[in-house]
Every structure is written in structure tokens, then in C-alpha cells.
C-alpha positions as CSV (number, residue, x, y, z in Angstrom):
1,X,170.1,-40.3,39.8
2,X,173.2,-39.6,37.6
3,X,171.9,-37.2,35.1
4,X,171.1,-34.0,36.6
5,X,167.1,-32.8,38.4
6,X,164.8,-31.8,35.9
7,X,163.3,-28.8,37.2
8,X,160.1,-26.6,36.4
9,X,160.3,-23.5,37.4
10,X,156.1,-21.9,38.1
11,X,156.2,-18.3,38.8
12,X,158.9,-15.9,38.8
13,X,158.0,-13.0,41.4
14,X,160.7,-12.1,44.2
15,X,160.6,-15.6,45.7
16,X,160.5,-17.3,42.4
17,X,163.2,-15.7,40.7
18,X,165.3,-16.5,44.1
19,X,164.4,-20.1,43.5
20,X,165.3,-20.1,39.5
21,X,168.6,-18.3,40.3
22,X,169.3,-21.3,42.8
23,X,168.3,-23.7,39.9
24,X,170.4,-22.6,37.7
25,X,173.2,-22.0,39.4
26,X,173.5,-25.7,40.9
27,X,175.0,-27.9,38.7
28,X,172.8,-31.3,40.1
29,X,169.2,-29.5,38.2
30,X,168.6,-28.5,34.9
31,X,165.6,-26.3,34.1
32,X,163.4,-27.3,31.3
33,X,160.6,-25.7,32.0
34,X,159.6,-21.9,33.2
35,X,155.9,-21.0,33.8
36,X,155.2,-17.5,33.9
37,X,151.3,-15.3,34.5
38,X,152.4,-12.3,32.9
39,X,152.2,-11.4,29.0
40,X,155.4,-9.6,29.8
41,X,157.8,-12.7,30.5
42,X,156.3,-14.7,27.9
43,X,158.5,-16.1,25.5
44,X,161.7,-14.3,27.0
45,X,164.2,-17.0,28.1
46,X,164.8,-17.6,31.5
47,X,168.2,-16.5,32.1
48,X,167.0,-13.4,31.1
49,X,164.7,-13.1,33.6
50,X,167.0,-14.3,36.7
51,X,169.7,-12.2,35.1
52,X,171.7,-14.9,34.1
53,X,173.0,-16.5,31.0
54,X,170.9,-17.7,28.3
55,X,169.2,-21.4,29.2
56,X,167.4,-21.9,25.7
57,X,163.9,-22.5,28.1
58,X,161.4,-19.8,27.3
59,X,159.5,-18.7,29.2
60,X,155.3,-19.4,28.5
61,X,152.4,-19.5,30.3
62,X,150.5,-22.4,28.9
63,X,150.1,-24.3,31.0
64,X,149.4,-27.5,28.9
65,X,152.9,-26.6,27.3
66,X,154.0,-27.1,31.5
67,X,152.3,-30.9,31.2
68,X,153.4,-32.1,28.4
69,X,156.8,-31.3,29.5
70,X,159.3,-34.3,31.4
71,X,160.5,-33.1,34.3
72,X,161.1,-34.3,38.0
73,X,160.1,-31.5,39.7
74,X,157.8,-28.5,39.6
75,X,158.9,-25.9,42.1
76,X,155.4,-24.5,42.6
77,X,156.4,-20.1,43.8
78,X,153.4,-17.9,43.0
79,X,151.9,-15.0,44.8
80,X,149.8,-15.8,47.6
81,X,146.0,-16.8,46.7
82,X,143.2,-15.5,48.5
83,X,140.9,-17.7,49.0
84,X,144.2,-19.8,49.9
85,X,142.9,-23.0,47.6
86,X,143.0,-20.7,44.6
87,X,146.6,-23.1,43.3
88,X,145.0,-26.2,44.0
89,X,143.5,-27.3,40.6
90,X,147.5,-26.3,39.3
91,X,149.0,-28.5,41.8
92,X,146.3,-31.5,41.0
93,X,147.2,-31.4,37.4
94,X,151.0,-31.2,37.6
95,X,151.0,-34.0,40.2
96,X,148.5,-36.3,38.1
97,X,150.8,-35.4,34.8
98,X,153.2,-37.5,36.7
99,X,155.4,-34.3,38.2
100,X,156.6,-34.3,41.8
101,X,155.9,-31.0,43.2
102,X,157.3,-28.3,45.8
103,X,155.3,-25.5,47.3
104,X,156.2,-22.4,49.1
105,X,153.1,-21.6,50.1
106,X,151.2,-24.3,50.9
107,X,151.4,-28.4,51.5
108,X,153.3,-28.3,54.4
109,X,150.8,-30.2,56.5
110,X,147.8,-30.9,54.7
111,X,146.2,-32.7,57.3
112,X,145.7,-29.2,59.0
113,X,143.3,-28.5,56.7
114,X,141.1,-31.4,57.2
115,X,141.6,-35.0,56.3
116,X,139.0,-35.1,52.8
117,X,141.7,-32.4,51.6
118,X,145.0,-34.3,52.1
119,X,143.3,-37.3,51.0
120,X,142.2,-35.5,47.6
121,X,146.1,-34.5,47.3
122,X,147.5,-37.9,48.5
123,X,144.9,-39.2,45.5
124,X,146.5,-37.3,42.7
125,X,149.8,-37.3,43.9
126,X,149.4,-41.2,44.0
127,X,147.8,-41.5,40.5
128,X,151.2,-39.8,39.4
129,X,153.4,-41.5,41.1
130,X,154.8,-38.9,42.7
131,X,155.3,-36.5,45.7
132,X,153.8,-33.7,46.7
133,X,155.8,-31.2,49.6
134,X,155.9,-27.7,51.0
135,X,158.8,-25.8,52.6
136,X,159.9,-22.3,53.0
137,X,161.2,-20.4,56.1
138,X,157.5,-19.6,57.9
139,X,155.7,-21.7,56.9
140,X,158.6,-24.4,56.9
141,X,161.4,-23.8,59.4
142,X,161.2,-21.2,62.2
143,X,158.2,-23.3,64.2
144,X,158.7,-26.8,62.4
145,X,162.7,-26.7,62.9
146,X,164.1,-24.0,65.4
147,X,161.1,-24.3,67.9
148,X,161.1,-28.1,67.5
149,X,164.4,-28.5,68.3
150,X,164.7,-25.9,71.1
151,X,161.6,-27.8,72.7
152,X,164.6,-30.5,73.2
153,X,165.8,-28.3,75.8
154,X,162.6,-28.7,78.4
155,X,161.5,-31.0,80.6
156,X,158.1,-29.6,80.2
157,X,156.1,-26.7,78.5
158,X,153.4,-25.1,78.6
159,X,153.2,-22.9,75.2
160,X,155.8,-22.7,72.7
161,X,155.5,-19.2,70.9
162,X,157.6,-17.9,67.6
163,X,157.0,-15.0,66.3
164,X,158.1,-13.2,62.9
165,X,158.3,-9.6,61.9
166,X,158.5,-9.1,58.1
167,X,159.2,-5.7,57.1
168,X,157.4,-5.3,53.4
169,X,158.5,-1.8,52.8
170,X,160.1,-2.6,50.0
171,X,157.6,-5.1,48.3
172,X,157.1,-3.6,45.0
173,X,154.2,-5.4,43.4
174,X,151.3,-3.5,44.3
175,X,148.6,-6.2,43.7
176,X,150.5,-8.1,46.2
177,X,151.1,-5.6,48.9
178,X,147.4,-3.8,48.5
179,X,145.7,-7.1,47.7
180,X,147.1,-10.6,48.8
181,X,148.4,-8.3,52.3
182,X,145.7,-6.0,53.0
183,X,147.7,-3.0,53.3
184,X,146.1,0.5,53.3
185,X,142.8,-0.5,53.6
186,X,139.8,0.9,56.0
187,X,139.8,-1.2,59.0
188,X,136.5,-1.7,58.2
189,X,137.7,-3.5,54.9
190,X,139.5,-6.3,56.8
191,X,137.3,-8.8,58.5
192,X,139.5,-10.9,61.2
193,X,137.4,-13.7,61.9
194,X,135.9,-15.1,58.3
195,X,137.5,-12.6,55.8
196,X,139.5,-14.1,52.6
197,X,142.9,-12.7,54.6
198,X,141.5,-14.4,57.5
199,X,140.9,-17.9,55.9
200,X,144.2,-17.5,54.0
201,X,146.2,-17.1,57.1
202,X,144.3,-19.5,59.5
203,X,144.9,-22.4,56.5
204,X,148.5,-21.5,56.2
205,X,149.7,-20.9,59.7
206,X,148.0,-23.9,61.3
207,X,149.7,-25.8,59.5
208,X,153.0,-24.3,60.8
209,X,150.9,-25.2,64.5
210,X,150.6,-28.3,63.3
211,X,154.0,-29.1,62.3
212,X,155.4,-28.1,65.0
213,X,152.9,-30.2,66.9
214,X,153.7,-33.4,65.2
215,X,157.7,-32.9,65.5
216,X,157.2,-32.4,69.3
217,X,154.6,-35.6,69.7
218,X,151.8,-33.2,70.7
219,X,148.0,-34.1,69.8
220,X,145.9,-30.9,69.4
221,X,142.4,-30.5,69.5
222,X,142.1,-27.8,67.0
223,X,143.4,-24.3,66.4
224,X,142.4,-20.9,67.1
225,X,142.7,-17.2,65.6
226,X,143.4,-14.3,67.2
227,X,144.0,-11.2,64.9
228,X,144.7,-7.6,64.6
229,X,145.5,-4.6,62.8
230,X,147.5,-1.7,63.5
231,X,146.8,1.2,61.4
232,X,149.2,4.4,60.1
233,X,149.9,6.8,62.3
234,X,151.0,9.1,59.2
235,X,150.8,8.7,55.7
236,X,153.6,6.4,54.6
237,X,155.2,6.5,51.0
238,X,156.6,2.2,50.4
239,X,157.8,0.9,47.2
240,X,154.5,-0.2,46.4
241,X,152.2,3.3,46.6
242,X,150.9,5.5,49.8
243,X,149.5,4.2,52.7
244,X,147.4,6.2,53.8
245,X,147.0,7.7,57.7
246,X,144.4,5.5,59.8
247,X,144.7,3.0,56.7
248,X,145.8,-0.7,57.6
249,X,149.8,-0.4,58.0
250,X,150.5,-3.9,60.4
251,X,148.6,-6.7,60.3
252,X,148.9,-9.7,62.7
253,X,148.1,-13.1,61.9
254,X,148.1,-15.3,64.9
255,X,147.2,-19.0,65.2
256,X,147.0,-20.9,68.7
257,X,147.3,-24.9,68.9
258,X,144.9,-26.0,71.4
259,X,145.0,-29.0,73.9
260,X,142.5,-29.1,76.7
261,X,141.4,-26.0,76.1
262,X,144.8,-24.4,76.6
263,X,146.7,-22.4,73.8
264,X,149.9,-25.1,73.9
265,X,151.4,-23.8,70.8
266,X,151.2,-20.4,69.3
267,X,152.5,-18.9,66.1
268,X,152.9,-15.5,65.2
269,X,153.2,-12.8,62.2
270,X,153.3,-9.8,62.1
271,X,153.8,-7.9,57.6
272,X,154.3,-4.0,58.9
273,X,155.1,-1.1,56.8
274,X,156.3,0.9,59.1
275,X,159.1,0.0,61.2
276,X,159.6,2.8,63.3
277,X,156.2,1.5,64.9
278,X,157.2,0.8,68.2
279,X,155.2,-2.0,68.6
280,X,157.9,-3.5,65.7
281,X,161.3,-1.3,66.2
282,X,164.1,-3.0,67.2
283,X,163.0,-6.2,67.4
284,X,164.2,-9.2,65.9
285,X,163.2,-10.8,62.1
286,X,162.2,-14.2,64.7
287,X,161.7,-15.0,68.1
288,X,161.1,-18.5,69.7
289,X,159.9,-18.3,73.1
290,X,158.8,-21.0,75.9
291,X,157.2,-20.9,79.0
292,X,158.3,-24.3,80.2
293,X,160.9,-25.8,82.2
294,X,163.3,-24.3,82.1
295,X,161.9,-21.3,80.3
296,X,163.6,-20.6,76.6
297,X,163.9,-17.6,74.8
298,X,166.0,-17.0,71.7
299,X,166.0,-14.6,68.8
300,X,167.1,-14.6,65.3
301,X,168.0,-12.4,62.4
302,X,168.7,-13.2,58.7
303,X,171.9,-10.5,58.0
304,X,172.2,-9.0,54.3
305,X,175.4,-10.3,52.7
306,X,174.7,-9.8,48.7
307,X,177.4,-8.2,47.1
308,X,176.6,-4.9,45.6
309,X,174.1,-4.4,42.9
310,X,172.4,-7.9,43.9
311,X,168.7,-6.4,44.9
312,X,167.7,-9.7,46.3
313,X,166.6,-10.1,50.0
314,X,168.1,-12.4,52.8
315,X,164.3,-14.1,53.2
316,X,164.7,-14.6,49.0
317,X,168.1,-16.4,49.8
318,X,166.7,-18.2,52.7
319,X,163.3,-19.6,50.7
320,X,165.5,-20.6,47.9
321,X,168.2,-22.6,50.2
322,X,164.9,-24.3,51.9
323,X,163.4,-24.9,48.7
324,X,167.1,-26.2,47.0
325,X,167.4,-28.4,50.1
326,X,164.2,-30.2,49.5
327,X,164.3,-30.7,46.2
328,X,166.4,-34.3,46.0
329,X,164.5,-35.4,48.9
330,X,161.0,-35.0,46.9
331,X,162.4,-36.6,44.1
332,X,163.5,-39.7,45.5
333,X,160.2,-39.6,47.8
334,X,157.8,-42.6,47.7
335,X,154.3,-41.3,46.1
336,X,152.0,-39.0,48.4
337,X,152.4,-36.8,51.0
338,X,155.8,-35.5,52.2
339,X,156.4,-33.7,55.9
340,X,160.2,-32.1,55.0
């Protein structure tokens, strides 16, 4: 393509701005579109909001105004929806207004989530012609790239485990941290097996499982959940509000891969708020372990580099890089379903 990427930006919380900034500091895109949900960023241009120069695109949040706009690509970044189809309908219309598509939170393996559900998005996605993906870091990379590739290393295996550690202490957006996390609720609040948070993570980490799975050449059964909170030993003051003591302050969202009846893959994550916890201190952003032969365990740590006065966070960085990565591929895509 000679003239540059056509972007849409959707959403511009932490992750989103991350992925704007990226946008418009690459000279291959150029944005002409910027969808926004609050009243607050509407009509302000979006170098403005990324703390940039000024693009001439201001931002709205009509959506029809999103539609009617040409562009190659929609880089689709809002905040988590519980229940987890809540973007769906979005996605639907942008792909069937003839607008390739790239998620952050979801589309990563949509087969996951049963075959009438990728077939609906492979539907629209075909009607416009275009593609439809999902990457990130988890979902996107630590199980479907690092653990796939350090499978290479074993002759056999009999689980392959990664697990993440997210420290959200300094997640500011209260509706986020209170509401799409579950942080300082009752225990009694947060139901593990069918609860919205629940059915949120099982859809989004099985497909990580799944990814994984398909990368390896491994033909699951189905998935399992196994869940748990850790509550707050104290009251704990985070950049979102108080947490209270005995309130929700860790939450664990755990999916197995099952073959046989034997958990053969199993992914981990663990949102905390309070890192001295010493179930959480010390230990790495990311591990990948396997019990196979030979046995592999390795950990990983994204490292803060942003020169001074940049607030955003290594993950930001790391989302947008994924995200940047992906976007040529997805664009020159055949119509339907991408694996990245």
C-alpha cells in the first residue's frame, strides 16, 4: 500500500491512548478517525488527548460519524465489558461498514467461544470484506508466543503453565478498578463459578488456552475454571479509592485446557492491589513453566524505561507494540478470521 494506513482510533483509556500515541507517531498510519464514550473528549482533537500535536481529527462519539468514515483499520481499545459480548454489536457494524478491525480484548480465538459465535463474526467480517483480529500481551503473547515457543524445547509435556501478576495499584479509573475488576467488594459479591467476572474471564482466557493449544498441535476437550480471591489484610489507599480490610484485594482468574481429563495447559492471572502480599511479592510480571521433558521454567519482567514526565506504563508500551505489529498484517489479511 503506498499511501499511508488509515487508522480509527475506538477508545482512549490507558491502553488506548498507548495505542493512538503509537499511531501517530508512525509515519506508515494516518488517523482519521477517533471514537471516544465520554462527553469530556468530545470534540477535542486527538493530539490533544495523546499529548501530541494537533491532528485536525476530533474527537466524537457518534458512532455513525465512525461508519461513514474510510478507513482500513479500527483499532477496537475499550474498557473491559462485563458480560464480555457487551462490544460485539460495535465490532459487527464496523466490520460489515467494510472496516478491518483489531481488538485488545477479545477475537483472539473465537472458536473458544463456540463455533455459532465465530461463524457470526466470520459472517460479517466476510460481508465487509475484511478482517477481524485480536492481540495484546495476555491475551496475545505470553501463552500464544513465549509458551509456544518454549514448548519447542520438550520432547514431551504434560502441562504447560504461565502465569501473570498485574499490579493495578495505580489504575485510576474507578469504574474500572471497582467495577470491570471486582476490587473491594464482599467476598460474598463475587461469584466464581457463573458470576459476570467469572463469564468474562473464562471467555477471555480460554481463548489464550486455546491459542496456545492450536500453536502447539494440541486438541482439547474443553476448558475448566478454577478461581479465587484474596481479600485485604488492611485497608489499602490505590489510585482509584480505599479498599477496604476483608474487601476483595487479589483476584485470580485461572483457566485449565483439558485433554483426557487431565489439565494439559493452564493459564494464569492474578490483578492484586497489594503487592506486599506475599502470595504476590517478589515475583515476576510472567512466568512460563512446564512439567515435561526436560522440565522448563523461565520468568519475565517488562522494565520501565519512559523518560521523565511520561506517566505511561511498560504493559501500555507493550499492548501498543503488539497492537502496531498487527496492524499491516490485518490490513492485507484475506476476509474473516485472523489468528496473529
Amino acid at each position: 500500500m503506498s499511501r499511508p494506513i488509515r487508522v480509527i482510533q475506538w477508545a482512549t483509556g490507558s491502553m488506548g491512548k498507548a495505542c493512538l500515541r503509537a499511531v501517530l507517531d508512525d509515519p506508515r498510519f494516518k488517523l482519521v478517525g477517533l471514537f471516544v464514550y465520554g462527553d469530556a473528549k468530545a470534540g477535542r482533537d486527538a493530539g490533544e488527548i495523546a499529548r501530541r500535536p494537533e491532528t485536525g481529527v476530533k474527537a466524537t462519539r457518534d458512532k455513525a460519524e465512525i461508519l461513514a468514515l474510510e478507513a482500513d483499520v479500527v483499532l477496537h481499545c475499550p474498557m473491559l465489558s462485563a458480560p464480555y459480548d457487551g462490544h460485539d454489536a460495535d465490532v459487527r457494524d464496523l466490520l460489515e461498514a467494510g472496516k478491518n478491525v483489531i481488538s485488545i480484548n477479545n477475537y483472539f480465538e473465537p472458536r473458544a467461544l463456540g463455533d455459532v459465535f465465530a461463524e457470526q463474526m466470520t459472517a460479517s467480517a466476510i460481508k465487509g470484506g475484511v478482517t477481524l483480529a485480536g492481540t495484546g500481551v495476555n491475551p496475545g503473547w505470553v501463552a500464544e508466543r513465549m509458551a509456544a515457543n518454549a514448548v519447542a524445547l520438550c520432547l514431551e509435556h504434560r502441562n504447560i503453565a504461565t502465569r501473570e501478576i498485574i499490579d493495578c495499584t495505580s489504575v485510576p479509573n474507578p469504574d474500572y478498578v471497582f467495577g470491570a475488576l471486582g476490587f473491594g467488594a464482599s467476598p460474598d459479591q463475587v461469584d466464581l463459578k457463573s458470576g459476570p467476572l467469572a463469564q468474562t474471564f473464562d471467555a477471555m482466557f480460554a481463548q489464550s488456552v486455546e491459542g496456545l493449544a492450536q500453536r502447539i498441535g494440541l486438541t482439547l476437550d474443553g476448558y475448566e475454571s478454577d478461581h479465587q480471591l484474596r481479600l485485604a489484610g488492611h485497608d489499602l489507599a490505590v489510585a482509584a479509592g480505599e479498599i477496604a480490610k476483608g474487601t476483595v484485594a487479589a483476584t485470580t482468574w485461572r483457566v485449565h485446557g483439558v485433554v483426557n481429563g487431565q489439565r494439559r495447559i493452564t493459564h494464569e492471572v492474578n490483578w492484586i492491589m497489594d503487592p506486599t502480599d506475599p502470595a504476590f511479592a517478589g515475583k515476576p510480571h510472567w512466568e512460563v513453566e512446564i512439567d515435561g521433558l526436560p522440565g522448563l521454567k523461565m520468568a519475565m519482567d517488562l522494565v520501565d524505561t519512559a523518560p521523565d514526565g511520561v506517566r505511561t506504563k511498560p504493559e501500555q508500551f507493550a499492548v501498543a507494540a503488539m497492537v502496531r505489529e498487527a496492524i499491516p498484517r490485518v490490513v492485507a489479511a484475506s476476509p474473516g478470521l485472523l489468528r496473529l
